[in-house]
Biotite code that builds the C-alpha atoms (Angstrom):
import biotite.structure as struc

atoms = struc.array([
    struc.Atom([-56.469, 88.466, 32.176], chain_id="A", res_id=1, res_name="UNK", atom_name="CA", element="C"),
    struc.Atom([-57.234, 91.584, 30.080], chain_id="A", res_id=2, res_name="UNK", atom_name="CA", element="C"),
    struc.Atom([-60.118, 93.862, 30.235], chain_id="A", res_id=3, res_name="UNK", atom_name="CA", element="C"),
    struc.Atom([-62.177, 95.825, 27.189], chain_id="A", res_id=4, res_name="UNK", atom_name="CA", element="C"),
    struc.Atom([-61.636, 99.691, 26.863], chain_id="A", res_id=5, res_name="UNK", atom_name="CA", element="C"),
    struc.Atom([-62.302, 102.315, 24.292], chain_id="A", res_id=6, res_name="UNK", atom_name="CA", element="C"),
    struc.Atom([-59.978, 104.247, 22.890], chain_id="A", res_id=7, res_name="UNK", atom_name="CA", element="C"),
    struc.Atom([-61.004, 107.750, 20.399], chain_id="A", res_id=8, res_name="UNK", atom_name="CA", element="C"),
    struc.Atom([-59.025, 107.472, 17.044], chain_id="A", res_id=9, res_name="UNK", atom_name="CA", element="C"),
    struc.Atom([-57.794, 111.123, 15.584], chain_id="A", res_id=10, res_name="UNK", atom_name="CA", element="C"),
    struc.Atom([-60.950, 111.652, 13.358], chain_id="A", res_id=11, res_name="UNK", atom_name="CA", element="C"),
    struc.Atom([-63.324, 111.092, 16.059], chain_id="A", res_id=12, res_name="UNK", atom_name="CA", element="C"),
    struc.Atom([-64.014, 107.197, 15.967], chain_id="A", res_id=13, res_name="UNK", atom_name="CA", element="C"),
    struc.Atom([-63.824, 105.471, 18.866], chain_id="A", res_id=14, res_name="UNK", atom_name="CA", element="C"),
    struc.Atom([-62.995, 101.956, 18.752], chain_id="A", res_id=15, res_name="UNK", atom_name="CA", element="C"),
    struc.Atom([-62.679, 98.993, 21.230], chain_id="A", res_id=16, res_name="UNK", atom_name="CA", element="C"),
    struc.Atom([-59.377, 97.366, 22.723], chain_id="A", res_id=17, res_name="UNK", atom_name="CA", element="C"),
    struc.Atom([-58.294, 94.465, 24.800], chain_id="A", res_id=18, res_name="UNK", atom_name="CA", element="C"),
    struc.Atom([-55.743, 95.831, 27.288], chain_id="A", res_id=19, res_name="UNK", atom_name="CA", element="C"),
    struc.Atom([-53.712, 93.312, 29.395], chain_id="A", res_id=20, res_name="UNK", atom_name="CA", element="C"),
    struc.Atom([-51.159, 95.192, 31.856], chain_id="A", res_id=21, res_name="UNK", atom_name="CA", element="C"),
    struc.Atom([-48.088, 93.410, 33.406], chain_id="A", res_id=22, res_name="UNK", atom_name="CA", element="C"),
    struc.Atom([-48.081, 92.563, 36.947], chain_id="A", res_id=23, res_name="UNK", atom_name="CA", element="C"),
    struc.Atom([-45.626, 95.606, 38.277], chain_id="A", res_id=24, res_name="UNK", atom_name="CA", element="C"),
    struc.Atom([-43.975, 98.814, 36.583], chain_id="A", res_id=25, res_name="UNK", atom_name="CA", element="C"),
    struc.Atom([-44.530, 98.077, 32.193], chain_id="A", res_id=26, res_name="UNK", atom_name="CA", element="C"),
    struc.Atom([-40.777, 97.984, 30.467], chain_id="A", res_id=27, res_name="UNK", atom_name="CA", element="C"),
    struc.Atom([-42.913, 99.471, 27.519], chain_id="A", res_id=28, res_name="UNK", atom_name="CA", element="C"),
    struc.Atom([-45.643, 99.277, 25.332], chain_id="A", res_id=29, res_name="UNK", atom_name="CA", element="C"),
    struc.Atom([-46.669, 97.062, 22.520], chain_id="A", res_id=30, res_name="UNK", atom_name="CA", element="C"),
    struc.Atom([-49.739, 97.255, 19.933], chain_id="A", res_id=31, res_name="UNK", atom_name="CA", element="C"),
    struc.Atom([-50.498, 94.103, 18.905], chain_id="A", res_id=32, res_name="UNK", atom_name="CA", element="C"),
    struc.Atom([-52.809, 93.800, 15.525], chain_id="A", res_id=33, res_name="UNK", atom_name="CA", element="C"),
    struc.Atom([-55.455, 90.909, 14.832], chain_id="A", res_id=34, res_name="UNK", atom_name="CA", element="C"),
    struc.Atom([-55.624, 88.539, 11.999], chain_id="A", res_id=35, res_name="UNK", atom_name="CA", element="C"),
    struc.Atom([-58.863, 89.154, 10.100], chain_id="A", res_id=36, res_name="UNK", atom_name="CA", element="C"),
    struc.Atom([-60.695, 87.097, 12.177], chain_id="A", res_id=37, res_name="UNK", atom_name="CA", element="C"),
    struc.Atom([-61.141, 90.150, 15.141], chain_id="A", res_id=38, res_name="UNK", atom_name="CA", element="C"),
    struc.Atom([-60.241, 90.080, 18.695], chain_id="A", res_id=39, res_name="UNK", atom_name="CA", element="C"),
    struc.Atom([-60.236, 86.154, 19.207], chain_id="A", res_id=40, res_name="UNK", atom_name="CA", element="C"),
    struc.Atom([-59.447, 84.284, 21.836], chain_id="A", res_id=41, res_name="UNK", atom_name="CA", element="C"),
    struc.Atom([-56.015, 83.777, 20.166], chain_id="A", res_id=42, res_name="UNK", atom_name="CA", element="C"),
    struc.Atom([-54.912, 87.368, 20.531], chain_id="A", res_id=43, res_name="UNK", atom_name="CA", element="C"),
    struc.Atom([-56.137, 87.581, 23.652], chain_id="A", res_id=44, res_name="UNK", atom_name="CA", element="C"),
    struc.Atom([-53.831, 84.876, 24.663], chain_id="A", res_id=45, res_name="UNK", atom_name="CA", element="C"),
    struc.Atom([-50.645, 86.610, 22.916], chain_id="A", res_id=46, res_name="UNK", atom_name="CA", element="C"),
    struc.Atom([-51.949, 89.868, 24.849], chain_id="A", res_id=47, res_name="UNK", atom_name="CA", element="C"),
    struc.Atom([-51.461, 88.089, 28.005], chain_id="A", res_id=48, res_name="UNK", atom_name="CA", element="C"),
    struc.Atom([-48.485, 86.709, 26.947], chain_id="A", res_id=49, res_name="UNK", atom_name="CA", element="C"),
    struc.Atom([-47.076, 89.947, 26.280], chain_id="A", res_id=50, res_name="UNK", atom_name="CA", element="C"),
    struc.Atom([-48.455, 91.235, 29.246], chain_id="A", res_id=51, res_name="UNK", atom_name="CA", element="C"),
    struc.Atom([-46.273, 88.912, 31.069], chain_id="A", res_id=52, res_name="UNK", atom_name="CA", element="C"),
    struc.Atom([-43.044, 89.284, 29.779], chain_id="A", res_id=53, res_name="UNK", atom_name="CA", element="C"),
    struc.Atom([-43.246, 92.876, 31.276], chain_id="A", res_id=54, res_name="UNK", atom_name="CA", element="C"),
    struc.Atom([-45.328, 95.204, 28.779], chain_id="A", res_id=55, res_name="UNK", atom_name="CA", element="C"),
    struc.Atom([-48.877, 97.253, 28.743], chain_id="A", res_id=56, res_name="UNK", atom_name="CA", element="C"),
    struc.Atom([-50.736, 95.271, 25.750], chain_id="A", res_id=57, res_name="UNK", atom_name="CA", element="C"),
    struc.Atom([-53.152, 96.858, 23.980], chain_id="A", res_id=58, res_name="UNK", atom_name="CA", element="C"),
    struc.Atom([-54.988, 95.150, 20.850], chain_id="A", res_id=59, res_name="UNK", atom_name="CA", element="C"),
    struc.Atom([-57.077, 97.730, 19.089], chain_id="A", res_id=60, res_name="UNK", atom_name="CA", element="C"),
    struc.Atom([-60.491, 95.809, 17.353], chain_id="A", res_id=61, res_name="UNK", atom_name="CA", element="C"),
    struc.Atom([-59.007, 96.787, 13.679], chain_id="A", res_id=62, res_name="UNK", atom_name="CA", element="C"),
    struc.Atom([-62.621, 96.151, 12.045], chain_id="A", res_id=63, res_name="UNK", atom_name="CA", element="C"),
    struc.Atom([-64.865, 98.383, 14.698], chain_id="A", res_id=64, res_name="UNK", atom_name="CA", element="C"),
    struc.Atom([-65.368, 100.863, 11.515], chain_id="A", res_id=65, res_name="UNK", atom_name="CA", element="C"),
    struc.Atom([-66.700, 98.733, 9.394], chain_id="A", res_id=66, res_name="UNK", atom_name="CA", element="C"),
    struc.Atom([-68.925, 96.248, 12.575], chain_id="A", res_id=67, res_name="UNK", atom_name="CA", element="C"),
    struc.Atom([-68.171, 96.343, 16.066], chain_id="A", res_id=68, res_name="UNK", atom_name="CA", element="C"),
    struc.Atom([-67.718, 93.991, 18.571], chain_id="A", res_id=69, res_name="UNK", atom_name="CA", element="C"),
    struc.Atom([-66.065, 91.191, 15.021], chain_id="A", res_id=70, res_name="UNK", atom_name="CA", element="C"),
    struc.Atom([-64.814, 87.747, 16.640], chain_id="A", res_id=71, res_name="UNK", atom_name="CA", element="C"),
    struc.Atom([-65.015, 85.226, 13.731], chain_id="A", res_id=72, res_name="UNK", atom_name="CA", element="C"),
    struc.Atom([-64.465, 81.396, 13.861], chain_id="A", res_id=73, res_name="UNK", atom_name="CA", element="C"),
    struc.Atom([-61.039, 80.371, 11.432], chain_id="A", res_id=74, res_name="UNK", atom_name="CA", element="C"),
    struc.Atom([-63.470, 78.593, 9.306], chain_id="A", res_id=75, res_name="UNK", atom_name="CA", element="C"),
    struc.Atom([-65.548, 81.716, 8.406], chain_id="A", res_id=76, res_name="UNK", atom_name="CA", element="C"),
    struc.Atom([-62.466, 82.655, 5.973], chain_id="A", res_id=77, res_name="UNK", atom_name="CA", element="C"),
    struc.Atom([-64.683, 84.224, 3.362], chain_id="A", res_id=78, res_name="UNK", atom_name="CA", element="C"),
    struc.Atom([-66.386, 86.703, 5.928], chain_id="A", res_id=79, res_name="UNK", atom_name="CA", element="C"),
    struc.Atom([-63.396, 87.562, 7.371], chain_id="A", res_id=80, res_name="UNK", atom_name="CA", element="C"),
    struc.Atom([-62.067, 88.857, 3.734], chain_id="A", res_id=81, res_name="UNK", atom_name="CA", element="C"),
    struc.Atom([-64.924, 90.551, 3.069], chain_id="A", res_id=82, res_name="UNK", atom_name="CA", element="C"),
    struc.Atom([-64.640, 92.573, 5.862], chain_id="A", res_id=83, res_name="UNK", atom_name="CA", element="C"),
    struc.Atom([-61.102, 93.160, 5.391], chain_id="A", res_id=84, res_name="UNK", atom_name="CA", element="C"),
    struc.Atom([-61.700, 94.539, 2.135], chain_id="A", res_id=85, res_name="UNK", atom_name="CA", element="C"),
    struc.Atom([-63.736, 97.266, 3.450], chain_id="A", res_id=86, res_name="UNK", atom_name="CA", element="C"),
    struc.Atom([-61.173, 98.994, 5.531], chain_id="A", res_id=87, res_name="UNK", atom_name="CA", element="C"),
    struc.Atom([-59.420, 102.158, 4.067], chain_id="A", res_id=88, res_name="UNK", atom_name="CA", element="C"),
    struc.Atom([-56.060, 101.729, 5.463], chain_id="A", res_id=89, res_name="UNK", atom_name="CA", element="C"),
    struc.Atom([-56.012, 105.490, 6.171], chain_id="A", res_id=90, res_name="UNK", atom_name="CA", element="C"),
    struc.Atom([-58.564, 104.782, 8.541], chain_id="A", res_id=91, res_name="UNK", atom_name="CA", element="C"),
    struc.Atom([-56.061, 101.821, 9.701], chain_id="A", res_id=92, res_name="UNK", atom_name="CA", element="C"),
    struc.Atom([-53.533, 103.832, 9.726], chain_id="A", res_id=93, res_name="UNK", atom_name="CA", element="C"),
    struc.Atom([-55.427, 106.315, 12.730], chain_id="A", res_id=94, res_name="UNK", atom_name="CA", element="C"),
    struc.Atom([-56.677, 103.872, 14.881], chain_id="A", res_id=95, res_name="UNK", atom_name="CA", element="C"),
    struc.Atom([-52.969, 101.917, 14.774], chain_id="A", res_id=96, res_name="UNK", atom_name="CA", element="C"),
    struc.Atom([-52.152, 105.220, 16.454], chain_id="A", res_id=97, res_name="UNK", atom_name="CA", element="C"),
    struc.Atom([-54.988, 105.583, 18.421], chain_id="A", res_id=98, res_name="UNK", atom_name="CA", element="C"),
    struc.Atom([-53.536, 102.299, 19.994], chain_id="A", res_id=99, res_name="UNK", atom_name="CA", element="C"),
    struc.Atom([-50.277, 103.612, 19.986], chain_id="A", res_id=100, res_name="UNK", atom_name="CA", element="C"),
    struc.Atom([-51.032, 106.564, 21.681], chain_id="A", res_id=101, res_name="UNK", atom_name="CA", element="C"),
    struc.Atom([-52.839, 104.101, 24.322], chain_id="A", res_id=102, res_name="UNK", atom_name="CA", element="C"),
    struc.Atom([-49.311, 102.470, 24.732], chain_id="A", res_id=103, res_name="UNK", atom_name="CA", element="C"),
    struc.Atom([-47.346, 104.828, 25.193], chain_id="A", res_id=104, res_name="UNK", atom_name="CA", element="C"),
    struc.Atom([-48.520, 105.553, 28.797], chain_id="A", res_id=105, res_name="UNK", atom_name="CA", element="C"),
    struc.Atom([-45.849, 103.297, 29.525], chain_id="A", res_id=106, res_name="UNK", atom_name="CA", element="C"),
    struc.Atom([-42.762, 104.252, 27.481], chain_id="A", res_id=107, res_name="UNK", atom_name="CA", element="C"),
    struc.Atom([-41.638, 103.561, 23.937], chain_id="A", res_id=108, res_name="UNK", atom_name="CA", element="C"),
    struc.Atom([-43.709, 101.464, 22.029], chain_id="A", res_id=109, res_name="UNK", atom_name="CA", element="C"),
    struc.Atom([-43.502, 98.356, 19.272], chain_id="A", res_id=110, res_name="UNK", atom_name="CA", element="C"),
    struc.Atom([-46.207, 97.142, 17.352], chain_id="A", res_id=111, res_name="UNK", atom_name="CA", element="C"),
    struc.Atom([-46.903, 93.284, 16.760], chain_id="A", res_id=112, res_name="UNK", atom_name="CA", element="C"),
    struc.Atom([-49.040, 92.018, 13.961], chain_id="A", res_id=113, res_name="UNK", atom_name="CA", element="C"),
    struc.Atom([-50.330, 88.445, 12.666], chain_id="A", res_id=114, res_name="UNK", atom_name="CA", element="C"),
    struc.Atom([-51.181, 87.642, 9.573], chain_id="A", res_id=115, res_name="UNK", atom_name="CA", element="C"),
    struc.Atom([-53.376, 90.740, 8.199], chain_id="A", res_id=116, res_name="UNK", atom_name="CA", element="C"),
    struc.Atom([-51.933, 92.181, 11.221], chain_id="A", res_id=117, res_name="UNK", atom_name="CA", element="C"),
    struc.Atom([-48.516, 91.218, 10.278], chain_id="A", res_id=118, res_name="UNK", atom_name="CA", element="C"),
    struc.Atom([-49.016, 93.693, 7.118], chain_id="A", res_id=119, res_name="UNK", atom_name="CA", element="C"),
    struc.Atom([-50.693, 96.045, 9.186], chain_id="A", res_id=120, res_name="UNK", atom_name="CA", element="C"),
    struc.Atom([-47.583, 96.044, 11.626], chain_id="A", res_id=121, res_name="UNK", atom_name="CA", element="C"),
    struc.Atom([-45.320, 97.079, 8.356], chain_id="A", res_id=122, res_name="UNK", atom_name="CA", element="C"),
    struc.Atom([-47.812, 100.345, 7.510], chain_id="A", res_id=123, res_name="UNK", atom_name="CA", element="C"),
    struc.Atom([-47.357, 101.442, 10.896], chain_id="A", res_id=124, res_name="UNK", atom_name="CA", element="C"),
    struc.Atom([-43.755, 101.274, 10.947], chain_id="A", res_id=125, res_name="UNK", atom_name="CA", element="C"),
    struc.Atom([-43.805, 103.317, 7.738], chain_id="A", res_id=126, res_name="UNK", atom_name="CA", element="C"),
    struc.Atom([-46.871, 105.763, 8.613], chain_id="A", res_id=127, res_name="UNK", atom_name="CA", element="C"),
    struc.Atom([-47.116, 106.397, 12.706], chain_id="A", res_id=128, res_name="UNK", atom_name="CA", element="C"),
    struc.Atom([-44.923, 107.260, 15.439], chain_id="A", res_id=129, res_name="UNK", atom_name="CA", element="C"),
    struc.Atom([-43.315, 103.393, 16.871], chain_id="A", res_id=130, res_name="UNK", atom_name="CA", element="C"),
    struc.Atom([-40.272, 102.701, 17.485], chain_id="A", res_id=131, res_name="UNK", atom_name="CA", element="C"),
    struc.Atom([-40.032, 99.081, 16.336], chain_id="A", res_id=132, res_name="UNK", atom_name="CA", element="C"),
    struc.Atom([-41.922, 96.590, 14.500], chain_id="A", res_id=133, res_name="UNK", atom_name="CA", element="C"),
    struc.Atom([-42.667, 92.561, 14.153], chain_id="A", res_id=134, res_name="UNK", atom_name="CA", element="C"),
    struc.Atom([-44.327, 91.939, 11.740], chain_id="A", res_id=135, res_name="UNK", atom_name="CA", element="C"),
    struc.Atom([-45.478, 87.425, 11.541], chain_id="A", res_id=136, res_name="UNK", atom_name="CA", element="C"),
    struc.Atom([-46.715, 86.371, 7.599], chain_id="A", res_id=137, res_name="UNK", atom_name="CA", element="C"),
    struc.Atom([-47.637, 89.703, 6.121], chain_id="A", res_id=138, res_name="UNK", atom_name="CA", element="C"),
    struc.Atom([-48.684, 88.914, 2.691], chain_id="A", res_id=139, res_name="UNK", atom_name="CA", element="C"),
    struc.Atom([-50.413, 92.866, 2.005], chain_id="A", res_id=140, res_name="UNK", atom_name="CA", element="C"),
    struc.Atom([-46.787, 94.153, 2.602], chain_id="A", res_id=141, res_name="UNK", atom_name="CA", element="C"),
    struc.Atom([-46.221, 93.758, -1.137], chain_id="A", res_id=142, res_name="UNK", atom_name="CA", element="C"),
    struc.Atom([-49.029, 96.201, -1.628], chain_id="A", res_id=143, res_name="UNK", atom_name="CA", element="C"),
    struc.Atom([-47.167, 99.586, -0.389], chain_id="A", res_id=144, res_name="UNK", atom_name="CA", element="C"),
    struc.Atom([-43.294, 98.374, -1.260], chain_id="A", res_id=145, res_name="UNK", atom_name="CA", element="C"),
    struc.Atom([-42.597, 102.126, -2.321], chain_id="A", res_id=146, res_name="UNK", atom_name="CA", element="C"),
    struc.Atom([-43.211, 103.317, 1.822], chain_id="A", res_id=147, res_name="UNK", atom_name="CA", element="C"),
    struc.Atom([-40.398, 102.821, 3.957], chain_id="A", res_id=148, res_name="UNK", atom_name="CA", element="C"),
    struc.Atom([-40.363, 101.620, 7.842], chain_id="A", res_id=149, res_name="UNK", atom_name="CA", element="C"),
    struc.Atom([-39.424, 104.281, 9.672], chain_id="A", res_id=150, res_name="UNK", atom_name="CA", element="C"),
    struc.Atom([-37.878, 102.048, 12.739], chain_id="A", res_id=151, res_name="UNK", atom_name="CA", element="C"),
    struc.Atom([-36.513, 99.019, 13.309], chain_id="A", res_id=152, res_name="UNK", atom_name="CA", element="C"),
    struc.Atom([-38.684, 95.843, 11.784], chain_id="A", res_id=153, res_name="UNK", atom_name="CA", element="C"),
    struc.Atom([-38.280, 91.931, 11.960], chain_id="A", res_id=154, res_name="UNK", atom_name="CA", element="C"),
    struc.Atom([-40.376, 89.728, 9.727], chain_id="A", res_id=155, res_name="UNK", atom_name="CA", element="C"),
    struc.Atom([-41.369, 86.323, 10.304], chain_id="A", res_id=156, res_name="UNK", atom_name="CA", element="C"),
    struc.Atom([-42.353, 83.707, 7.649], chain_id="A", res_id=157, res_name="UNK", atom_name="CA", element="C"),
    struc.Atom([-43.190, 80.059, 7.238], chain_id="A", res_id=158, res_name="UNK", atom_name="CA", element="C"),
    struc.Atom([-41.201, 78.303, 4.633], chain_id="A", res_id=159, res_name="UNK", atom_name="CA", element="C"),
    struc.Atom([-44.061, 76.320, 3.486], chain_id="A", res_id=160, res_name="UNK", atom_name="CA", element="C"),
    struc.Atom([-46.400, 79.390, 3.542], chain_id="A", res_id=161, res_name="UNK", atom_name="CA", element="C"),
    struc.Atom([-48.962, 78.290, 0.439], chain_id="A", res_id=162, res_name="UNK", atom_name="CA", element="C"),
    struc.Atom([-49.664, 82.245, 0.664], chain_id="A", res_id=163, res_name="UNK", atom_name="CA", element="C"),
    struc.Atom([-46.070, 83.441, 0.647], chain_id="A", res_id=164, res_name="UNK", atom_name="CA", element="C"),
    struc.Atom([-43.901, 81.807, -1.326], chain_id="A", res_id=165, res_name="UNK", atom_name="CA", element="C"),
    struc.Atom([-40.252, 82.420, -1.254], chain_id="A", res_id=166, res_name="UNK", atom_name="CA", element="C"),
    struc.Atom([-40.314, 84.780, -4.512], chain_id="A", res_id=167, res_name="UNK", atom_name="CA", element="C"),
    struc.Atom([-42.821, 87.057, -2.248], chain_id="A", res_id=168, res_name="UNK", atom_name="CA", element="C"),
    struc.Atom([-40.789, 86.901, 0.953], chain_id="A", res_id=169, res_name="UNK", atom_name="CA", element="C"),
    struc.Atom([-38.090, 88.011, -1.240], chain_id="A", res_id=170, res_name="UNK", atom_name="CA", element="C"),
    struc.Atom([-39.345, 90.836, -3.065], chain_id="A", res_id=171, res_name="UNK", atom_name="CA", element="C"),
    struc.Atom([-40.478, 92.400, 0.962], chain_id="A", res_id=172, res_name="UNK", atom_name="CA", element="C"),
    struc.Atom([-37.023, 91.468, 1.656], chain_id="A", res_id=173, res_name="UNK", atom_name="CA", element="C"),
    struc.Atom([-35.383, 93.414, -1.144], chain_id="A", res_id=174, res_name="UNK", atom_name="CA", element="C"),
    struc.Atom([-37.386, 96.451, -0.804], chain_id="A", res_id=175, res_name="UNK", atom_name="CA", element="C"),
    struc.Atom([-37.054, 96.303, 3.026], chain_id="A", res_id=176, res_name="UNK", atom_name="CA", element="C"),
    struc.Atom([-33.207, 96.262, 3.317], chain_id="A", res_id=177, res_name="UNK", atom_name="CA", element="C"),
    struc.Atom([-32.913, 97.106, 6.992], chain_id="A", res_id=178, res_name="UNK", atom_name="CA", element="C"),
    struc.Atom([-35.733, 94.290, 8.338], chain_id="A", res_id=179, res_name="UNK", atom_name="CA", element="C"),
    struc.Atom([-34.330, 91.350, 10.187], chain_id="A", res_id=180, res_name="UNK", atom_name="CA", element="C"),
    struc.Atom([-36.106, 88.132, 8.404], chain_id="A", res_id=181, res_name="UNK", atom_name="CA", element="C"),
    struc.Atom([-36.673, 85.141, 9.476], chain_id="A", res_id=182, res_name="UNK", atom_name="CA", element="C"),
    struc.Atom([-37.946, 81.937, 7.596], chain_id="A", res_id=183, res_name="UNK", atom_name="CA", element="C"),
    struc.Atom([-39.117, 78.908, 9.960], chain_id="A", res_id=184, res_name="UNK", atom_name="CA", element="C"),
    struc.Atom([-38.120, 75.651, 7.605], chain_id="A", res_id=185, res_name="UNK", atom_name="CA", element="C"),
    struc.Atom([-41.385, 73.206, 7.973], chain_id="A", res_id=186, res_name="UNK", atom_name="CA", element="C"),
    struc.Atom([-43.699, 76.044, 9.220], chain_id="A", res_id=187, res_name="UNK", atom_name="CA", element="C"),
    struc.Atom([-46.488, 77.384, 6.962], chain_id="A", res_id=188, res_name="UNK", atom_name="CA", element="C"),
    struc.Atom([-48.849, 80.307, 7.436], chain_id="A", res_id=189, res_name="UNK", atom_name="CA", element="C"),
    struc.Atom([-50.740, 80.997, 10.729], chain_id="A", res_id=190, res_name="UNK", atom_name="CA", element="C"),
    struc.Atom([-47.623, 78.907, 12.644], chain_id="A", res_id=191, res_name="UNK", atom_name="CA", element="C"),
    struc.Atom([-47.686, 81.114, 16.180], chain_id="A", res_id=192, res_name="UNK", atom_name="CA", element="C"),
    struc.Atom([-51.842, 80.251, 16.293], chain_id="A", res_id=193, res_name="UNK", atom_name="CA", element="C"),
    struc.Atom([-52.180, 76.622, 18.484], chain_id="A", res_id=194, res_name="UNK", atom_name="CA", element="C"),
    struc.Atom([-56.266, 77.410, 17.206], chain_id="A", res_id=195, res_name="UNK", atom_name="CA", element="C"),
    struc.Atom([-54.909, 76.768, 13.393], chain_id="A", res_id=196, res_name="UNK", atom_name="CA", element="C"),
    struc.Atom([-53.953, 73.555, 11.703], chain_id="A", res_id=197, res_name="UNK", atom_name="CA", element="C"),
    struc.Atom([-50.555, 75.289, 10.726], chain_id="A", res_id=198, res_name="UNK", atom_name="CA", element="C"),
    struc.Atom([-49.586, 75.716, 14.496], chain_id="A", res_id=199, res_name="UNK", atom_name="CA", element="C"),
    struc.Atom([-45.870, 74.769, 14.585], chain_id="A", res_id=200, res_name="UNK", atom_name="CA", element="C"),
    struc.Atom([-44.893, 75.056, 18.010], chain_id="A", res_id=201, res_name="UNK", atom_name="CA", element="C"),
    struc.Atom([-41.416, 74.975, 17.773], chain_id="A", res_id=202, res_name="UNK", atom_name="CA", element="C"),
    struc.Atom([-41.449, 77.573, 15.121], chain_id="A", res_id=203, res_name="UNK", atom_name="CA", element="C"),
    struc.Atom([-43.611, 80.050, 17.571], chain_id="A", res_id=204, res_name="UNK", atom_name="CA", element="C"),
    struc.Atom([-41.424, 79.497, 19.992], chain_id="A", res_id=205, res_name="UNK", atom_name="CA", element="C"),
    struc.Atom([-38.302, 80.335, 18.409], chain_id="A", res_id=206, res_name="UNK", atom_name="CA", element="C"),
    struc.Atom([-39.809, 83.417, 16.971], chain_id="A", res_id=207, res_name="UNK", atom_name="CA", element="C"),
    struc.Atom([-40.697, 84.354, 20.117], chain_id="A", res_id=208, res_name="UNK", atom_name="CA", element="C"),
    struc.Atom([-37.493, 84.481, 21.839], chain_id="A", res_id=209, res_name="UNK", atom_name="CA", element="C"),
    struc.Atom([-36.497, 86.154, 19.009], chain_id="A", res_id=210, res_name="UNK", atom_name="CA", element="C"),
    struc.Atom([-38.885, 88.794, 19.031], chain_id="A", res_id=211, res_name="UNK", atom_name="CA", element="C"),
    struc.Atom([-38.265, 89.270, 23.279], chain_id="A", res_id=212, res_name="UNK", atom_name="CA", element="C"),
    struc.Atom([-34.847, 89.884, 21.866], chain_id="A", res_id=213, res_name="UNK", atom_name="CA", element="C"),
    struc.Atom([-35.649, 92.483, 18.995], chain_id="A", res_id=214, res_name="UNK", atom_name="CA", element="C"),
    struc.Atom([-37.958, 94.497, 22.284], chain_id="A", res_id=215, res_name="UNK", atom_name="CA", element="C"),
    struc.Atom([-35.174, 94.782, 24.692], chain_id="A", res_id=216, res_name="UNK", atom_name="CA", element="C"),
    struc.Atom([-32.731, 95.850, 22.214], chain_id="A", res_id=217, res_name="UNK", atom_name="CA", element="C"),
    struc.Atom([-35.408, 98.494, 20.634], chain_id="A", res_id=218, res_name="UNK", atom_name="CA", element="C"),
    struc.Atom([-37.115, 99.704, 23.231], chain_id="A", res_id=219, res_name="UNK", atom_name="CA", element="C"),
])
């Protein structure tokens, strides 16, 4: 189990985070980025997770700048948008590496993102100092296909993703060279989240082991 803390972004703003630390010495660090829906109970879990496989977690609360303290229920989709859409992504952008900085207490770090977050994990590996990236269903990548990641990223999609089809998974992959993709045949968007109708847990669980694998040979 994790605890709240407060981290102070570059400009000044000071933001929230869920921290989860591993039981002994952390191999390294790893930023992991919400979905739009806040610091839920879901990230929290994949924190943990994390957190036990040997790393110092921290989950930065992407939305404090905008409202603090934002936990939303799946089914309040249209809120959750809304206050997506208010966030500069400069502003992103510092408190990814306020988190970062947070991190790196314990060595190199990677950053993991979901859905929004999956995007979000892309801009930092083109705009802040990590040294890998995961990045699970990141439709918003195709907004900033002119930056380039600056370390090592691995992408993870659903093939039945209503949100990403194959022509968009495509065009990331072409721009994006260097990334390690995956597609997960029968798995459609939101598939790591056991809270979403689109869990598929044999999808999460490959992706997973895959992403334990992409750590240890990045970090």
């Amino acid at each position: 189990m994790g605890e709240m803390i407060q981290l102070t972004a570059s400009d000044g703003h000071q933001l929230s985070a869920y921290r989860a630390e591993p039981d002994g010495a952390p191999k390294a660090g790893i930023v992991i980025l919400q979905e739009i829906f806040g610091i839920t109970t879901h990230i929290q879990t994949v924190a943990d997770q994390y957190a036990e496989h040997g790393y110092l977690v921290i989950a930065p609360a992407m939305f404090d700048r905008i409202r603090a303290g934002v936990t939303l229920d799946y089914a309040e989709i249209e809120q959750a948008r809304g206050l997506m859409m208010q966030l500069n992504l400069d502003d992103a952008a510092h408190d990814m590496a306020a988190a970062a900085d947070a991190a790196r207490t314990a060595g190199k770090v990677a950053v993991i993102g979901y859905c929004w977050g999956g995007a979000m994990a892309d801009l930092a590996a083109c705009q802040i100092n990590v040294n890998a990236a995961v990045a699970y269903y990141g439709r918003m990548i195709v907004d900033w296909l002119d930056l380039r990641p600056t370390c090592p990223v691995m992408y993870h999609f659903g093939e039945t993703d209503p949100l990403i089809p194959a022509e968009t998974v495509e065009q990331i992959r072409a721009s994006r060279p260097d990334g390690v993709f995956h597609v997960y045949p029968g798995a459609g968007h939101g598939f790591n989240c056991k809270e979403r109708a689109d869990f598929h847990a044999e999808s999460a669980t490959l992706a997973l082991q895959r992403t334990l694998h992409f750590l240890d040979e990045n970090l």
